[in-house]
C-alpha positions as CSV (number, residue, x, y, z in Angstrom):
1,X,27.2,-0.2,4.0
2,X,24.3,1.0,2.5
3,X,21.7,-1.5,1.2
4,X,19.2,-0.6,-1.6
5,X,15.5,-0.8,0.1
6,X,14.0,0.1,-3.6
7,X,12.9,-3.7,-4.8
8,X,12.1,-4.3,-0.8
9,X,9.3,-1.1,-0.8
10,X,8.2,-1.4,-4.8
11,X,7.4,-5.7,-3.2
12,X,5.7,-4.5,0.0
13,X,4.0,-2.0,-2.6
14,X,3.0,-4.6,-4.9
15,X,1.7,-7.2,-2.0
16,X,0.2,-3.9,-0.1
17,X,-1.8,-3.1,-3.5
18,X,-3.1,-6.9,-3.5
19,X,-4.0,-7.2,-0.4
20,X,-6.5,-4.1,-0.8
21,X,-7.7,-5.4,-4.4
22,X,-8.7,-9.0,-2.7
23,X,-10.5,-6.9,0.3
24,X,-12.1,-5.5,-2.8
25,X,-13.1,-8.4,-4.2
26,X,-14.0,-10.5,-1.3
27,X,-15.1,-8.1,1.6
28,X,-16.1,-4.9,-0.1
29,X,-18.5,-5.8,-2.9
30,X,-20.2,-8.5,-0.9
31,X,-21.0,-5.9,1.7
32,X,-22.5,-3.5,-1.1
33,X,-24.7,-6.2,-2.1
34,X,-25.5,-7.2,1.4
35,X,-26.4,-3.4,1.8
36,X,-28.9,-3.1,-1.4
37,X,-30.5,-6.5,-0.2
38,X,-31.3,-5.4,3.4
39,X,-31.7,-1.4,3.2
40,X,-33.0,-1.0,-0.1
41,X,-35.0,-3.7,-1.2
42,X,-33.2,-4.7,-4.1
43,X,-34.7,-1.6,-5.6
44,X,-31.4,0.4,-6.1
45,X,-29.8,-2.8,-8.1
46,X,-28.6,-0.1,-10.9
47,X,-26.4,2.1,-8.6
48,X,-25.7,-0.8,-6.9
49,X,-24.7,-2.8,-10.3
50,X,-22.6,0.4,-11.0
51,X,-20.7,0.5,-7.4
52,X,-19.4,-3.4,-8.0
53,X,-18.5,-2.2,-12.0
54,X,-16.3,0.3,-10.4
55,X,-15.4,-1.6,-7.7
56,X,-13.9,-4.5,-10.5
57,X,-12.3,-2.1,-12.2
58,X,-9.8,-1.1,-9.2
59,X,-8.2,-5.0,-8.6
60,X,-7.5,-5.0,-12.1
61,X,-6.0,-1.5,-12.3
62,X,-3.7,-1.8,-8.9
63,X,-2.0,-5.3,-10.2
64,X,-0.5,-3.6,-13.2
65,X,0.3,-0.2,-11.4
66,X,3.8,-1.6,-11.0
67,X,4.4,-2.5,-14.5
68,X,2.3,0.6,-16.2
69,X,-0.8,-1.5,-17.9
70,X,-0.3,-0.9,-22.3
71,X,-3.3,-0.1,-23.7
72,X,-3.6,-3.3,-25.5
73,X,-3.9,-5.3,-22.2
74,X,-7.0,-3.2,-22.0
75,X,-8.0,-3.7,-25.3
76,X,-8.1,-7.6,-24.6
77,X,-9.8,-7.5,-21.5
78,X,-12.5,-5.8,-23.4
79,X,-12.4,-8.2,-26.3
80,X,-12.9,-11.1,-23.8
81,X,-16.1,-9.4,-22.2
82,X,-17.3,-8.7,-25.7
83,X,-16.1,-13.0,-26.5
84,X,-18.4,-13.9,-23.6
85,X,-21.9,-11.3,-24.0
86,X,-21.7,-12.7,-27.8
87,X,-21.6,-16.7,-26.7
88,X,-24.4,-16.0,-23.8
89,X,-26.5,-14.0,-26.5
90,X,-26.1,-17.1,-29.0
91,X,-26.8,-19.8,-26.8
92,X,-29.4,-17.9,-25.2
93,X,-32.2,-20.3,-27.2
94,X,-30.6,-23.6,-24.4
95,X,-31.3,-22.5,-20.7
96,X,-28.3,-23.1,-18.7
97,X,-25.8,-23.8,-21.7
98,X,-23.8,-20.6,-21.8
99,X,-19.8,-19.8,-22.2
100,X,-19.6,-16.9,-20.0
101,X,-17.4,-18.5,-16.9
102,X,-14.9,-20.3,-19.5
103,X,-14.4,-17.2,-21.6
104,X,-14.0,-15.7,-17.5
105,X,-11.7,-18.5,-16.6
106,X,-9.9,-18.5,-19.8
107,X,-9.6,-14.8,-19.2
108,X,-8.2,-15.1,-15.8
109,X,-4.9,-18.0,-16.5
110,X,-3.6,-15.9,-19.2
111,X,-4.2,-12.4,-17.3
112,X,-4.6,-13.0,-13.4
113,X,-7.6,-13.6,-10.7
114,X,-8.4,-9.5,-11.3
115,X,-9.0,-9.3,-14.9
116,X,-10.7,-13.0,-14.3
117,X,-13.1,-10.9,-11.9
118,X,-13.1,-7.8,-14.0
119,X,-14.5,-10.5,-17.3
120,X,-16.8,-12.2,-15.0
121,X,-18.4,-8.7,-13.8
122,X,-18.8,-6.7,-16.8
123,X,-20.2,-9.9,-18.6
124,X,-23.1,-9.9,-16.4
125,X,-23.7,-6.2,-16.3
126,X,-23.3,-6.1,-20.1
127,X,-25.1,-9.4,-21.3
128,X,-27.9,-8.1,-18.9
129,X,-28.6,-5.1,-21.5
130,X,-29.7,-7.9,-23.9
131,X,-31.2,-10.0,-21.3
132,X,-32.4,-7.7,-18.8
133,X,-31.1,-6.0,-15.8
134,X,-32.4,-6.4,-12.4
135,X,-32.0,-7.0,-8.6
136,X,-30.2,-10.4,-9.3
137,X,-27.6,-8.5,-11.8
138,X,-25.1,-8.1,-8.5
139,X,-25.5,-11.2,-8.0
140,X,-24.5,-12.5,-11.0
141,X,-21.9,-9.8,-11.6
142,X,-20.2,-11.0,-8.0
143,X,-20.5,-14.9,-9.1
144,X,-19.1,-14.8,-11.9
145,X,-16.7,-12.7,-11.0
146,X,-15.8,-14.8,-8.2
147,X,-15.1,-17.7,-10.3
148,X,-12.8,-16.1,-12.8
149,X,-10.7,-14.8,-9.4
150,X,-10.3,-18.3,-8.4
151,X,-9.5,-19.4,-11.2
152,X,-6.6,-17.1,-11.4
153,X,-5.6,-18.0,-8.2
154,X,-5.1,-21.4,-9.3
155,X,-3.8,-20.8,-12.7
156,X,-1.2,-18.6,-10.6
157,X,0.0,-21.8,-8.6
158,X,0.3,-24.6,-11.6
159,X,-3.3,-25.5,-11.6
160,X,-5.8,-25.4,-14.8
161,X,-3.1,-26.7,-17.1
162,X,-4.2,-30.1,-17.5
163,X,-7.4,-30.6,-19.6
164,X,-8.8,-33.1,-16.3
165,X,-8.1,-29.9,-14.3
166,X,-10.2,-28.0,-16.4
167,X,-13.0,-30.1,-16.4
168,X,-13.3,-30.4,-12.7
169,X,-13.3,-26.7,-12.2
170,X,-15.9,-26.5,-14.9
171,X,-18.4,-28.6,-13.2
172,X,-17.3,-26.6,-9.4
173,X,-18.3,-23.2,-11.3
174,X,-21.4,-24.8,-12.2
175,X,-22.4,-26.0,-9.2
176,X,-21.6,-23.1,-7.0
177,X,-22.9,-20.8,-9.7
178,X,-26.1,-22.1,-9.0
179,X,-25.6,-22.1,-5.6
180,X,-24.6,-18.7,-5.3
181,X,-27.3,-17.6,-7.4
182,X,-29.9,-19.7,-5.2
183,X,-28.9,-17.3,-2.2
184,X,-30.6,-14.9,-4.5
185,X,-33.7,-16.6,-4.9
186,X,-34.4,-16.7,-1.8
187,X,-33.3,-13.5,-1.0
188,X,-35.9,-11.8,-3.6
189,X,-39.1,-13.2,-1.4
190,X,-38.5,-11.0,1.7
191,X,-35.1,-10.1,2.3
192,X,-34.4,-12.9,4.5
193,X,-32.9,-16.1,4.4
194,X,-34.5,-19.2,5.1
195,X,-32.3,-22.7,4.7
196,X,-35.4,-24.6,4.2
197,X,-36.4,-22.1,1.3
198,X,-32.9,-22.7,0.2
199,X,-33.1,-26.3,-0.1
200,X,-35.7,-26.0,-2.1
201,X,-34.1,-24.0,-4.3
202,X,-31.5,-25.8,-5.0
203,X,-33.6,-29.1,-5.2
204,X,-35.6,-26.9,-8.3
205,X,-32.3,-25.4,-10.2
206,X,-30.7,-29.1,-9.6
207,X,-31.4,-29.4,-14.0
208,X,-29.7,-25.8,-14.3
209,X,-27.0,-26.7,-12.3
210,X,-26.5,-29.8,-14.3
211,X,-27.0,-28.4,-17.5
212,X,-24.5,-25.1,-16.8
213,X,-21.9,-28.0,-15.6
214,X,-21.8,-29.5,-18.4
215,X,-21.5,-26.5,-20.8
216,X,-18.6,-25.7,-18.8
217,X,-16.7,-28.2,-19.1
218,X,-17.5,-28.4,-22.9
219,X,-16.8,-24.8,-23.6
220,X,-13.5,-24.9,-21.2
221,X,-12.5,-27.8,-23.5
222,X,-13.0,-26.6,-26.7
223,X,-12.0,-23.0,-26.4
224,X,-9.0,-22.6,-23.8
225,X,-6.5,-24.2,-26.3
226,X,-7.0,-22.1,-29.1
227,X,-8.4,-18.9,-27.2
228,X,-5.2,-19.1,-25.2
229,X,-2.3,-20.2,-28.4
230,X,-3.6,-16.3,-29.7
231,X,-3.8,-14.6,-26.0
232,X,-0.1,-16.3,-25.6
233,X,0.6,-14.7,-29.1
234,X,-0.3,-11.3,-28.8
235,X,1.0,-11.2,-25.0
236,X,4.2,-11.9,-26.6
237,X,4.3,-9.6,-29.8
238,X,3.1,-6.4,-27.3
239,X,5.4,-7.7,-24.5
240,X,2.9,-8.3,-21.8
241,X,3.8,-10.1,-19.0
């Protein structure tokens, strides 16, 4: 009796393809920033910004392989970058208060943890044009990106649904925005890190990290219902899964 292996090999294809997109993510572009910290000084942060751009791109591009991406999935992913470099340019005038990682999270429940880390990415790289790019644009680019993939992780397994669950993962992406971003700081003095440095860091951003918090959960509130009714709208009209 012959047994058809086709939906065993396109699976082990499929889990193959996201096992290499999280080594991406997780192991890959961390070690590229690792590498521009130590070796180059922060100096080479636009080749570097570049390299995690491209890097992004890949996760996103190897979960739809299988089912042959439309061009409007593309289209959207773009229009959610473009949703979140407008809010960060128009509350630019509050430090702190900013929509990028809800429009990133948003992003991710309706569309997976690698367009989530794909939003978070060009976001940063993008808004920077505006704001200004520099050695800490990695940094940001990984951050944020890192939030929207765990957020898709947990949109993937029931999570995010309730508006509570938002709210908590809105003032966790605050908190270890600054955080993550605080590893910078200290960073940018000499290359090294110092946990006493560190501490102070954090101690001096603890009014960011309070402020971004908040926005988070005020902008994850406000915007996922009605952001995601016309995602779940057009994913349906264009058959997207």
């Amino acid at each position: 009796m012959v047994h058809n292996i086709e939906p065993y090999l396109e699976h082990k294809k499929d889990r193959e393809g996201k096992v290499f997109g999280y080594l991406i993510i997780l192991v890959a572009i961390p070690l590229i920033i690792a590498i521009g910290v130590s070796l180059f000084n922060d100096r080479k942060y636009n080749l570097i910004s570049i390299l995690i751009a491209f890097l992004s791109c890949i996760p996103f591009f190897l979960s739809f392989e299988k089912r042959n991406p439309k061009p409007t999935e593309m289209i959207l992913i773009a229009v959610m970058t473009a949703i979140s470099v407008v809010g960060r340019f128009i509350f630019a005038p509050i430090p702190g208060f900013k929509p990028v990682t809800a429009i990133t999270v948003i992003t991710a429940i309706y569309f997976g943890p690698q367009a989530g880390f794909l939003t978070g990415s060009l976001s940063a790289v993008v808004s920077n044009i505006l704001f200004g790019q520099g050695p800490w644009t990695p940094f940001q680019m990984f951050v944020w990106g890192f939030l929207g993939f765990i957020a898709g992780l947990l949109a993937k397994n029931g999570w995010l649904e309730k508006k509570w669950q938002l709210a908590i993962y809105g003032i966790i992406a605050g908190v270890a925005f600054s955080l993550m971003m605080d590893i910078w700081t200290v960073l940018s003095m000499d290359g090294n890190f110092n946990l006493l440095r560190y501490q102070a860091a954090v101690l001096s951003s603890l009014p960011f990290m309070a402020v971004y918090a908040v926005s988070n959960v005020i902008f994850l509130l406000v915007l996922t219902k009605p952001i995601g009714k016309k995602l779940e709208r057009v994913k349906k009209k264009y058959g997207l899964n």
